[in-house]
Structures are given as structure tokens and as C-alpha cells.
Steps between C-alpha positions, in 0.01 A plus 500: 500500500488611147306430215829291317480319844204424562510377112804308561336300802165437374670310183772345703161377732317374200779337363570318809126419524493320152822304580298372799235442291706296241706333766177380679370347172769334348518327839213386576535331174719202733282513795185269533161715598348319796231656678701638725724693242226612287308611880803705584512653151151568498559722827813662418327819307261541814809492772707745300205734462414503847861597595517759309147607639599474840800692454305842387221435770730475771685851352153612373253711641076483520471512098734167502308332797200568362606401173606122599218489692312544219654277260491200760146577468483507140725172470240332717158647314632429145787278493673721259894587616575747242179692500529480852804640474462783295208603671747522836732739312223722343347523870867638608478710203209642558530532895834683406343718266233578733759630757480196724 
């Protein structure tokens, strides 16, 4: 894949991202939030995440495992997703560096 590629997708991704984005709030301005709704909203960011964890630990290696391990860990200490997050991606980063 080239660079023009590569450029090409990424903005035809983002694009399609903020159309969902749009779409999904100019929506919800006809639906009624019940607890239900605003439960499964809530979790939506969470699910999504964790698929696209699961995906690279399942074609990952000890730096990934080790990684979510790590960040479960984290999540649980602190309660903090995104640092939690980023601290799972500069463990990879660093494991990778490292040779690992």
C-alpha cells in the first residue's frame, strides 16, 4: 500500500466515522433515553474497545498478553480507561523496543 493509499483510506475512514457520528446524534434526537438506552450507550465505547483488543491479543505475542494483562489491572486499581489504556500501548512499546 502506498502512501496516496494509505492517505486515501484513512480520510475515507474518518469521514465515514463522523457521518456515524452525526447520524447517531441527529437520531437520538427522536428516541426517548430510558435507562436501558442510556445503559447500552454507556457500554458501547467499552465493547468496541475490547474487540479491537481482543483482536491483536489473539494475533499478538507476550508484549500484547502482557500488555492487556496489565491494563485490566490498571482499569481495576484506578478506574481510569484512557490512562489505562495508554499505559497498555507504552508497555507494548517498550516490550517491543526492548526486543521482546
Amino acid at each position: 500500500m502506498t502512501n496516496v493509499e494509505f492517505s486515501i483510506l484513512l480520510m475515507a475512514m474518518a469521514l465515514a466515522s463522523y457521518g456515524c457520528r452525526v447520524a447517531g446524534f441527529l437520531a437520538m434526537r427522536f428516541v426517548t433515553i430510558t435507562p436501558r438506552i442510556e445503559a447500552a450507550l454507556r457500554a458501547t465505547p467499552l465493547s468496541v474497545m475490547a474487540g479491537i483488543v481482543a483482536v491483536a491479543a489473539m494475533r499478538g505475542g507476550p508484549a500484547e498478553w502482557i500488555a492487556s494483562a496489565s491494563v485490566v489491572v490498571l482499569m481495576k486499581l484506578t478506574g481510569q480507561d484512557v490512562l489505562s489504556a495508554l499505559a497498555g500501548v507504552a508497555i507494548v512499546a517498550l516490550m517491543r523496543w526492548a526486543g521482546l
